[in-house]
C-alpha positions as a LaTeX table, in Angstrom:
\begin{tabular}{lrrr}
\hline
Residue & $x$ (\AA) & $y$ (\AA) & $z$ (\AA) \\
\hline
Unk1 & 90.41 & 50.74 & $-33.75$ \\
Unk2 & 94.18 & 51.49 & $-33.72$ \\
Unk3 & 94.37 & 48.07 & $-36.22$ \\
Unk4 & 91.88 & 50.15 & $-38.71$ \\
Unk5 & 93.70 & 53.77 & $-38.48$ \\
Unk6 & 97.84 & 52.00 & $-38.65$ \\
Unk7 & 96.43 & 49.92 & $-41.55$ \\
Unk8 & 94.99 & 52.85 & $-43.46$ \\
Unk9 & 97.88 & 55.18 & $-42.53$ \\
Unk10 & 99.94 & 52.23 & $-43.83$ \\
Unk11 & 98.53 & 51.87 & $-46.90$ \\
Unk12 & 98.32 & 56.11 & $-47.60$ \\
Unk13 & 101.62 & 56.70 & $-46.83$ \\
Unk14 & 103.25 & 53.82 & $-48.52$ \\
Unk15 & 101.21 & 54.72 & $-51.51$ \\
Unk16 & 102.77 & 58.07 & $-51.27$ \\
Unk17 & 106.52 & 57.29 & $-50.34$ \\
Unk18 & 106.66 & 55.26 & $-52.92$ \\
Unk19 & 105.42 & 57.71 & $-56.04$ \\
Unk20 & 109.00 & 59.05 & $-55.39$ \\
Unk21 & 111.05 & 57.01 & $-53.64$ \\
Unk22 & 112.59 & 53.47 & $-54.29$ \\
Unk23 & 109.94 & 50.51 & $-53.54$ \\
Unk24 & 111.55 & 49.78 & $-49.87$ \\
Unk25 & 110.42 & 53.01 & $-48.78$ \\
Unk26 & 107.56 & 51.15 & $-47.71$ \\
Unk27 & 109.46 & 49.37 & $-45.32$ \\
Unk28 & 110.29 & 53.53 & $-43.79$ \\
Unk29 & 106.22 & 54.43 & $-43.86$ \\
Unk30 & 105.60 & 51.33 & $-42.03$ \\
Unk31 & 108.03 & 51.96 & $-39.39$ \\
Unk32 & 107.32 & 55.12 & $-38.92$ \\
Unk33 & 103.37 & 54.49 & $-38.13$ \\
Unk34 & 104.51 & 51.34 & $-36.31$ \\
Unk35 & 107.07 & 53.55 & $-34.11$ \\
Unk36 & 103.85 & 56.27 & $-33.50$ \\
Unk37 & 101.03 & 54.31 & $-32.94$ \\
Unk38 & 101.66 & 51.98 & $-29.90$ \\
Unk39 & 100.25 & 48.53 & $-30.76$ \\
Unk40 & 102.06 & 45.25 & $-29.89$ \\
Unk41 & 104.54 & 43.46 & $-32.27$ \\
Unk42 & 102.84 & 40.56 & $-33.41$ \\
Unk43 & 99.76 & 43.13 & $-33.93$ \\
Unk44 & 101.91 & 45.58 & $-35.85$ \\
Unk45 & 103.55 & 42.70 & $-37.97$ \\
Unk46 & 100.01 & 41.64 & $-39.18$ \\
Unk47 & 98.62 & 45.65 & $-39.46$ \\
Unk48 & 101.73 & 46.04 & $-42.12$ \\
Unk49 & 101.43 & 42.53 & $-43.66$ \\
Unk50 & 97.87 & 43.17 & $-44.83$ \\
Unk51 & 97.87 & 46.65 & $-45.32$ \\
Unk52 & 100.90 & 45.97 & $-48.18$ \\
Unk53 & 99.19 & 43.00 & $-49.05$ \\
Unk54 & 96.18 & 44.67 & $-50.04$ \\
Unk55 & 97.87 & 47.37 & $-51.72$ \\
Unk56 & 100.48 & 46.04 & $-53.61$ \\
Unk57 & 98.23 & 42.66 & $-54.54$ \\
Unk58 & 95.71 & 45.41 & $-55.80$ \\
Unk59 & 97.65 & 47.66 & $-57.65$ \\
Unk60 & 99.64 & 45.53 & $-59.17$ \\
Unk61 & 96.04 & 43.42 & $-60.09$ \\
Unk62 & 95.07 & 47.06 & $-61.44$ \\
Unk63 & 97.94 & 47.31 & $-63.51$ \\
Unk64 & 98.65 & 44.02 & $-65.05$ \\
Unk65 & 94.70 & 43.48 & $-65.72$ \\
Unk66 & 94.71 & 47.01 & $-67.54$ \\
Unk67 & 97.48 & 45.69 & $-69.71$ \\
Unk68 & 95.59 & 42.01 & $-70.45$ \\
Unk69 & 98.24 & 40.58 & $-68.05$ \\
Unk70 & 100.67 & 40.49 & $-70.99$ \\
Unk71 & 104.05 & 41.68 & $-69.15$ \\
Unk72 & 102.62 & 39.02 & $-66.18$ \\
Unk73 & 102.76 & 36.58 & $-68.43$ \\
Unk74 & 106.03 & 36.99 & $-69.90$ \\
Unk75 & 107.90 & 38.12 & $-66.34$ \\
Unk76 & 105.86 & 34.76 & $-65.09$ \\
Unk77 & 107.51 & 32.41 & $-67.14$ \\
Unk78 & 111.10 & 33.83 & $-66.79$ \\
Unk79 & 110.77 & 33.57 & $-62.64$ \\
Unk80 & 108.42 & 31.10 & $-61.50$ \\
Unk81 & 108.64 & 28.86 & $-64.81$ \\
Unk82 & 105.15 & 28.79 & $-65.65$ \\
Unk83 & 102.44 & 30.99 & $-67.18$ \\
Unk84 & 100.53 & 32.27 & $-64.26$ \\
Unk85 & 100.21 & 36.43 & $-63.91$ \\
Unk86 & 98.08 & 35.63 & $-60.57$ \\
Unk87 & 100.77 & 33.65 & $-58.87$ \\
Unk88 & 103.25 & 36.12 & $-59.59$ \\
Unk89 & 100.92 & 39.04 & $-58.40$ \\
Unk90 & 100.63 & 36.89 & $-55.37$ \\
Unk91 & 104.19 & 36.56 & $-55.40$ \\
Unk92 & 104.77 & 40.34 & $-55.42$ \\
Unk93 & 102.02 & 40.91 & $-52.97$ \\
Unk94 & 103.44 & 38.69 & $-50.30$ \\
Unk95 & 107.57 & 40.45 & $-50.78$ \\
Unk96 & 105.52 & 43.85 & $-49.80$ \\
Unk97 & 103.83 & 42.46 & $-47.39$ \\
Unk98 & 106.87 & 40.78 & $-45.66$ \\
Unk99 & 108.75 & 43.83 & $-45.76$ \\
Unk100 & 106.38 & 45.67 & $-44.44$ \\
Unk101 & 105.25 & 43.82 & $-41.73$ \\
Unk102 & 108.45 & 43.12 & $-40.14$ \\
Unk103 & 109.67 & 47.08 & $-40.40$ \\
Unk104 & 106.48 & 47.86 & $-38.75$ \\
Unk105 & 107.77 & 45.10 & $-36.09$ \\
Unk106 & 110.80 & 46.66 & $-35.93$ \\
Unk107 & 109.50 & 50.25 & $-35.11$ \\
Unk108 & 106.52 & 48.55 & $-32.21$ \\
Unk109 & 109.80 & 47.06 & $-30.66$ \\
Unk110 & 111.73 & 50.43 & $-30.88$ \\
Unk111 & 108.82 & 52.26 & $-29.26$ \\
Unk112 & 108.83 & 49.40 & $-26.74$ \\
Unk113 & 112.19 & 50.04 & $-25.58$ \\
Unk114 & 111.88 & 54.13 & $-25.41$ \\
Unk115 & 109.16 & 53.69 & $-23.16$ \\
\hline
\end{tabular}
Protein backbone atom coordinates (compact mmCIF):
# COMPACT_ATOMS: atom_id res chain seq x y z
CA UNK A 1 0.00 0.00 0.00
CA UNK A 2 2.70 2.57 0.97
CA UNK A 3 4.34 1.51 -2.79
CA UNK A 4 0.78 2.76 -4.35
CA UNK A 5 0.32 6.14 -2.15
CA UNK A 6 4.67 7.26 -2.49
CA UNK A 7 4.21 6.44 -6.21
CA UNK A 8 1.13 8.58 -6.70
CA UNK A 9 2.36 11.32 -4.34
CA UNK A 10 5.48 11.04 -6.54
CA UNK A 11 4.05 11.48 -9.59
CA UNK A 12 1.44 14.62 -8.22
CA UNK A 13 3.95 16.47 -6.77
CA UNK A 14 6.61 16.17 -9.34
CA UNK A 15 3.98 17.10 -11.82
CA UNK A 16 3.47 20.15 -9.78
CA UNK A 17 7.12 21.22 -8.75
CA UNK A 18 7.94 21.13 -11.93
CA UNK A 19 5.11 23.62 -13.67
CA UNK A 20 7.42 26.19 -11.91
CA UNK A 21 10.48 25.08 -11.05
CA UNK A 22 13.60 23.79 -13.05
CA UNK A 23 13.16 19.95 -14.22
CA UNK A 24 15.45 18.58 -11.13
CA UNK A 25 12.90 19.68 -8.83
CA UNK A 26 11.74 16.32 -9.24
CA UNK A 27 14.64 15.00 -7.71
CA UNK A 28 13.28 17.58 -4.28
CA UNK A 29 9.43 16.01 -4.55
CA UNK A 30 10.90 12.67 -4.53
CA UNK A 31 12.95 13.18 -1.56
CA UNK A 32 10.71 14.74 0.23
CA UNK A 33 7.93 11.76 0.00
CA UNK A 34 10.87 9.36 0.26
CA UNK A 35 12.10 11.23 3.62
CA UNK A 36 8.05 11.05 4.93
CA UNK A 37 6.90 7.89 4.04
CA UNK A 38 9.16 5.18 5.68
CA UNK A 39 9.76 2.45 3.07
CA UNK A 40 13.18 0.77 2.55
CA UNK A 41 15.84 2.03 0.03
CA UNK A 42 15.85 -0.36 -2.60
CA UNK A 43 11.83 -0.03 -2.31
CA UNK A 44 11.96 3.75 -2.48
CA UNK A 45 14.57 3.67 -5.42
CA UNK A 46 12.06 1.58 -7.53
CA UNK A 47 8.67 3.71 -6.09
CA UNK A 48 10.61 6.95 -7.72
CA UNK A 49 12.05 5.10 -10.77
CA UNK A 50 8.60 4.14 -12.03
CA UNK A 51 6.61 6.77 -10.80
CA UNK A 52 9.04 9.32 -13.13
CA UNK A 53 9.13 6.76 -15.56
CA UNK A 54 5.59 6.73 -16.10
CA UNK A 55 5.24 10.32 -16.01
CA UNK A 56 7.82 11.73 -17.87
CA UNK A 57 7.69 8.61 -20.63
CA UNK A 58 3.92 9.72 -20.81
CA UNK A 59 4.00 13.21 -21.05
CA UNK A 60 6.56 13.55 -23.07
CA UNK A 61 4.63 10.57 -25.42
CA UNK A 62 1.62 13.19 -25.01
CA UNK A 63 3.53 15.91 -26.24
CA UNK A 64 5.69 14.77 -29.02
CA UNK A 65 2.63 12.56 -30.48
CA UNK A 66 0.42 15.85 -30.38
CA UNK A 67 3.09 17.49 -32.46
CA UNK A 68 3.44 14.28 -35.14
CA UNK A 69 6.78 13.60 -33.32
CA UNK A 70 8.37 16.27 -35.53
CA UNK A 71 10.78 18.07 -32.84
CA UNK A 72 11.52 14.04 -31.76
CA UNK A 73 12.63 13.51 -34.85
CA UNK A 74 14.86 16.28 -35.41
CA UNK A 75 16.32 16.39 -31.50
CA UNK A 76 16.68 12.36 -32.33
CA UNK A 77 19.02 12.63 -34.97
CA UNK A 78 21.24 15.41 -33.43
CA UNK A 79 21.75 13.08 -30.01
CA UNK A 80 21.34 9.55 -30.56
CA UNK A 81 22.25 9.69 -34.45
CA UNK A 82 19.29 8.13 -35.76
CA UNK A 83 15.62 8.89 -36.47
CA UNK A 84 13.80 7.34 -33.62
CA UNK A 85 11.30 9.85 -31.40
CA UNK A 86 10.51 6.55 -29.22
CA UNK A 87 14.06 5.86 -28.27
CA UNK A 88 14.64 9.26 -27.33
CA UNK A 89 11.29 9.42 -25.27
CA UNK A 90 12.70 6.34 -23.71
CA UNK A 91 15.80 8.08 -23.34
CA UNK A 92 14.20 11.02 -21.48
CA UNK A 93 12.00 8.74 -19.51
CA UNK A 94 14.80 6.72 -18.03
CA UNK A 95 17.16 10.41 -16.96
CA UNK A 96 13.75 11.17 -14.83
CA UNK A 97 13.49 8.14 -13.65
CA UNK A 98 17.18 7.83 -12.48
CA UNK A 99 17.03 11.01 -10.83
CA UNK A 100 14.28 10.34 -9.18
CA UNK A 101 14.78 7.17 -7.89
CA UNK A 102 18.03 7.67 -6.34
CA UNK A 103 16.83 11.20 -4.50
CA UNK A 104 14.03 9.20 -3.20
CA UNK A 105 17.00 6.75 -2.00
CA UNK A 106 18.67 9.41 -0.65
CA UNK A 107 15.76 10.76 1.56
CA UNK A 108 14.68 6.58 2.80
CA UNK A 109 18.43 6.62 3.95
CA UNK A 110 18.13 10.11 5.66
CA UNK A 111 14.98 9.00 7.47
CA UNK A 112 16.95 5.84 8.31
CA UNK A 113 19.53 7.57 10.13
CA UNK A 114 17.06 10.13 12.18
CA UNK A 115 15.41 7.27 13.49
Amino acid sequence: MKFFISLILTVLLSFAICLFLPWWSIAIAAFMVAALIPQKPGKAFATAFFALLLLWGGLSFWISYHNDHILAHKVSQLILKMDNPILLIAATALVGALVAGFAAMAGSYLRKTKS
